[in-house]
C-alpha positions as CSV (number, residue, x, y, z in Angstrom):
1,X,82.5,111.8,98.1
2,X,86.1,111.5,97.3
3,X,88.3,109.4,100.2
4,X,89.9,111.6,102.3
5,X,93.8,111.1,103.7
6,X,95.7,112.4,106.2
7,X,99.7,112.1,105.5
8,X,101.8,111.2,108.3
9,X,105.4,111.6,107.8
10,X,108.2,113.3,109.6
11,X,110.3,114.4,106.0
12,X,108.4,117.3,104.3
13,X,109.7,116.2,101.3
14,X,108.5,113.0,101.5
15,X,105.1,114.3,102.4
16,X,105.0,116.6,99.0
17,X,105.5,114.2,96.9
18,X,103.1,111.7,98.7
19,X,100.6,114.6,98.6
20,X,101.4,114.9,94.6
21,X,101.0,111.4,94.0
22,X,97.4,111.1,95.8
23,X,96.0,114.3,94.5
24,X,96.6,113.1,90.9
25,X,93.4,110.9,91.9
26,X,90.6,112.8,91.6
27,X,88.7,110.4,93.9
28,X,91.8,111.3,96.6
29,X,91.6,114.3,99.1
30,X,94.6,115.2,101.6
31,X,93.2,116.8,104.0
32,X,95.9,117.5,106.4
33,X,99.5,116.2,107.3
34,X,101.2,115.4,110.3
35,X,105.1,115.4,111.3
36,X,105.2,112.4,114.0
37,X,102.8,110.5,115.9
38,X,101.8,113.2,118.6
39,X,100.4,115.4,115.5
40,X,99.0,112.2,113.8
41,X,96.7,111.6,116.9
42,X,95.4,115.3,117.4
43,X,94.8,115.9,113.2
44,X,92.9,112.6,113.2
45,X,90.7,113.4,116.1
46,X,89.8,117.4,114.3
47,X,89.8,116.0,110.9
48,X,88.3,112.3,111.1
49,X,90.1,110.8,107.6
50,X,88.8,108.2,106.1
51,X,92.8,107.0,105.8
52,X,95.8,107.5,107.6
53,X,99.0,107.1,105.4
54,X,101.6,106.4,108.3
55,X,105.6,106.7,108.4
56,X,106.4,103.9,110.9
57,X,109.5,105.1,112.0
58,X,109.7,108.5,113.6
59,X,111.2,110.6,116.5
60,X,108.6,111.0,119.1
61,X,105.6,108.8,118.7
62,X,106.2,106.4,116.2
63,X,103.9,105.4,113.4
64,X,103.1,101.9,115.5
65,X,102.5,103.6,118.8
66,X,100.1,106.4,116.8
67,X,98.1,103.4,115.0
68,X,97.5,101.9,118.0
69,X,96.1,105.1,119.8
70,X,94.6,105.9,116.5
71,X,92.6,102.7,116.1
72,X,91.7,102.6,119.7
73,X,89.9,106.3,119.4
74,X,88.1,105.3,116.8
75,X,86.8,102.2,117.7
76,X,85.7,103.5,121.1
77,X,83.3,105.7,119.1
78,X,82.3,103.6,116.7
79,X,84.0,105.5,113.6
80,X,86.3,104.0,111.2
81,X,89.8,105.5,110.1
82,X,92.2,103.3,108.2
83,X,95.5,103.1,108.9
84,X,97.9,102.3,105.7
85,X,101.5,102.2,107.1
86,X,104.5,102.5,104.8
87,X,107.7,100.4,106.1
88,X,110.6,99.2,104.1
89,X,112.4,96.1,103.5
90,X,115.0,96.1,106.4
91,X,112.1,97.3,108.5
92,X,109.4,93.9,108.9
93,X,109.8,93.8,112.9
94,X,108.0,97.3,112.4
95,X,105.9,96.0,110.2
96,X,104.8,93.1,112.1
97,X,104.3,95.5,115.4
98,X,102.2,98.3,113.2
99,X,99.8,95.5,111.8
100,X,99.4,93.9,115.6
101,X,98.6,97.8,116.5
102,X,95.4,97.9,113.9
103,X,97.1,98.9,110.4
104,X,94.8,97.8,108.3
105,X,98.2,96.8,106.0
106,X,101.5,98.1,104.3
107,X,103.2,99.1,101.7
108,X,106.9,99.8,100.4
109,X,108.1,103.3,100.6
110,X,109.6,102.6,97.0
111,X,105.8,101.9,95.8
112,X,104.8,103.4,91.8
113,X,102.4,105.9,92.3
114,X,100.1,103.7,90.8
115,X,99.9,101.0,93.7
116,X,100.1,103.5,96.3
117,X,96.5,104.9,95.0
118,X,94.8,101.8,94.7
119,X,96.0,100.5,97.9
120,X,94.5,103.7,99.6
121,X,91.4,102.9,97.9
122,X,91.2,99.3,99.1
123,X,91.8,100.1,102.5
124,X,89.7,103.1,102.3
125,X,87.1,100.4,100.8
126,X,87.2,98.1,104.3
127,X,89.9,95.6,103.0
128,X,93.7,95.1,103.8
129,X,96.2,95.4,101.5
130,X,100.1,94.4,101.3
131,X,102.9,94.3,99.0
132,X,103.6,90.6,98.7
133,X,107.1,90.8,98.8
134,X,106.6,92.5,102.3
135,X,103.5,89.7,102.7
136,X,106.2,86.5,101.9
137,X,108.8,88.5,103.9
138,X,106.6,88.9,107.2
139,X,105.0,85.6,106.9
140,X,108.5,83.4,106.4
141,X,109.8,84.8,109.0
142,X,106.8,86.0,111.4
143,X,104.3,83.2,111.5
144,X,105.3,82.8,114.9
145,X,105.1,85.8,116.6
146,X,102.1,86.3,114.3
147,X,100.3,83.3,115.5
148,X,99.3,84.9,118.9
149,X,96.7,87.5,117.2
150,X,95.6,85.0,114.7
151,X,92.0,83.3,115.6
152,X,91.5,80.0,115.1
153,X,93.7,76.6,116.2
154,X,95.7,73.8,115.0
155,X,92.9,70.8,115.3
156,X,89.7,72.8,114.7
157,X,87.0,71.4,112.3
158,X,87.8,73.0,109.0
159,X,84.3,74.8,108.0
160,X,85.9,75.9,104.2
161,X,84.5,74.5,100.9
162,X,87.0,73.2,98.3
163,X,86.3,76.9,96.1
164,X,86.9,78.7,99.4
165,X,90.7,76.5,100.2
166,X,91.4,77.6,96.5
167,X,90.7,81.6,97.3
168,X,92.6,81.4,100.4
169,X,96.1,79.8,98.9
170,X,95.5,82.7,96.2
171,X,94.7,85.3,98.8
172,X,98.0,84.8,100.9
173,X,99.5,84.7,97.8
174,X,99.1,88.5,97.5
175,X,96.8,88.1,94.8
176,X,93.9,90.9,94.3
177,X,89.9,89.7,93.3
178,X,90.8,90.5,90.0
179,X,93.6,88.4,89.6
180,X,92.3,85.4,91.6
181,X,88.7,86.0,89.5
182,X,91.2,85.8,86.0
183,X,93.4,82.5,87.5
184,X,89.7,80.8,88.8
185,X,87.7,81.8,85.8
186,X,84.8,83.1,88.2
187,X,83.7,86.6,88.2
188,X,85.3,89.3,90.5
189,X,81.6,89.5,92.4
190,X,82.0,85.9,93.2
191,X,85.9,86.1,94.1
192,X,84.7,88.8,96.9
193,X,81.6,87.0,97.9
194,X,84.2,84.0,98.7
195,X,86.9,86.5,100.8
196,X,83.9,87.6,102.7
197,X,82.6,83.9,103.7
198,X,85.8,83.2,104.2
199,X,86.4,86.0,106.8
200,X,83.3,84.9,108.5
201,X,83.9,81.6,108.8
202,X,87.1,81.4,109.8
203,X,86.2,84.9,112.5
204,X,89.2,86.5,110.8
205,X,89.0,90.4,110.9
206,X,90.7,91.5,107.1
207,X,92.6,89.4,104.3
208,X,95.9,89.8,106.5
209,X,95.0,87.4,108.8
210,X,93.6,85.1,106.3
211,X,97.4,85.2,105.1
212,X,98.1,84.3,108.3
213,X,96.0,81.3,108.9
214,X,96.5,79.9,105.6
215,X,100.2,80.0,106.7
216,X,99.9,78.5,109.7
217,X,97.5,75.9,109.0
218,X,99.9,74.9,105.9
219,X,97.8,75.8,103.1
220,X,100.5,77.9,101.6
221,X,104.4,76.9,102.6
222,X,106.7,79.4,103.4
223,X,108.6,80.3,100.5
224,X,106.0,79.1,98.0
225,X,105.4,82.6,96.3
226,X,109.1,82.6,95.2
227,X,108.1,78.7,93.9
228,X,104.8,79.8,91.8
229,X,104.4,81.4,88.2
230,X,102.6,84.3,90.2
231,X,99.4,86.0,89.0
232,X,98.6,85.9,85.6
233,X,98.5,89.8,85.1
234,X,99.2,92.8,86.9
C-alpha cells in the first residue's frame, strides 16, 4: 500500500509543487490538501493519512496548534498519523514548539526533492527525522527549554552499553542507520536493533529525544557537528 500524505500549506503554489515532488514516488499518495490548520484538522479526521506534511506558520490555526490537536485525535483512538513539519532557519522557536506539540520531526522548506521523500518515508515508517542543520541549530540553542519534555535525569544509573553510547553520539549527530552502519562497520539491521534498545532503555519516545538526551547528558557538545568530518557519505 503506498504511504499516504495530506499537504498542509496555506500558498497553493507551494502545495503544487510539494504535491509534484511526492507523487514522483510511486510509493507516495496525496490524498488531500489543506489551506491552514482549521482544514488540516477536519481533512485528517475524513481522510486518516498516514502523514501530515505541515506549514508551521499560518493565518488561522497554525501548523503547531493543528499538530497538537492532530496528534491528540489520534492518539485518543489509538490510530497513528505522522506529523512531518516544514520550518525554516529564522523559524527554530516554531520548531521547538511544533516538535513539543507531537511532530514526529522537521525539515527545511528549501529541502531537494530527494530528502523530502525519504523523510516522508521514515516518518511514515515510525521514526523521526530532522535536518541536522535544523537538529545542531535547535539543540545549541534549545537544550533548555527542551529539557522539560526530555525523560530521564542528570544522576540516573546509565543502563547503555559502550556499542549503544557510540550509536547515540552518531544519532544526535543527524546521522541515518546507514550512515552510522558504514562509520561502525555493523550492518544496518544491527544499527536499528541498537536505536530501538536504546529508545527503550532510556523510555525515549523517537530518535529526537535521543538527540536530546545525548545533549543534555553531554555525550555530544553543542557545537560538535560543525567540529566533526560528518558522515562518511550521503
Amino acid at each position: 500500500m503506498p504511504v499516504s500524505v495530506l499537504l498542509v500549506d496555506d500558498q497553493p503554489l507551494v502545495r503544487a509543487g510539494f504535491r509534484m515532488i511526492l507523487e514522483s514516488a510511486p510509493h507516495l499518495s496525496v490524498v488531500g490538501e489543506a489551506s491552514d490548520g482549521r482544514e488540516a484538522v477536519r481533512a485528517v479526521r475524513g481522510l486518516l493519512p498516514d502523514v501530515v506534511l505541515m506549514d508551521v506558520r499560518m493565518a488561522g490555526m497554525d501548523g503547531i496548534e493543528a499538530t497538537r490537536q492532530i496528534v491528540s485525535w489520534a492518539r485518543s483512538l489509538d490510530h497513528r498519523v505522522r506529523v512531518l513539519a516544514l520550518t525554516t532557519f529564522d523559524l527554530d522557536e516554531y520548531a521547538v514548539e511544533v516538535l513539543r506539540a507531537g511532530a514526529a520531526g522537521f525539515l527545511l522548506k528549501d529541502a531537494p526533492p530527494s530528502e523530502l521523500i525519504s523523510a516522508v518515508e521514515v516518518v511514515a515508517d515510525g521514526s523521526a527525522v530532522v535536518s541536522p542543520p535544523v537538529l545542531r541549530r535547535l539543540l545549541d540553542r534549545f537544550v533548555p527549554l527542551l529539557s522539560a519534555a526530555s525523560p530521564g535525569a542528570e544522576g540516573d544509573e546509565d543502563p547503555l552499553t559502550a556499542r549503544e553510547h557510540e550509536v547515540l553520539r552518531l544519532l544526535a549527530r543527524g546521522w541515518s542507520n546507514a550512515e552510522i552502519a558504514a562509520h561502525l562497520v555493523l550492518g544496518e539491521t544491527t544499527v536499528k536493533s541498537h536505536v530501538g534498545g536504546i529508545l527503550a532503555k532510556l523510555g525515549l519516545r523517537d530518535r529526537v529525544q535521543a538527540a536530546v538526551y545525548a545533549y543534555e547528558h553531554g555525550l555530544v557538545r553543542p557545537g560538535q557537528l560543525d567540529e566533526d568530518a560528518g558522515p562518511p557519505s550521503r
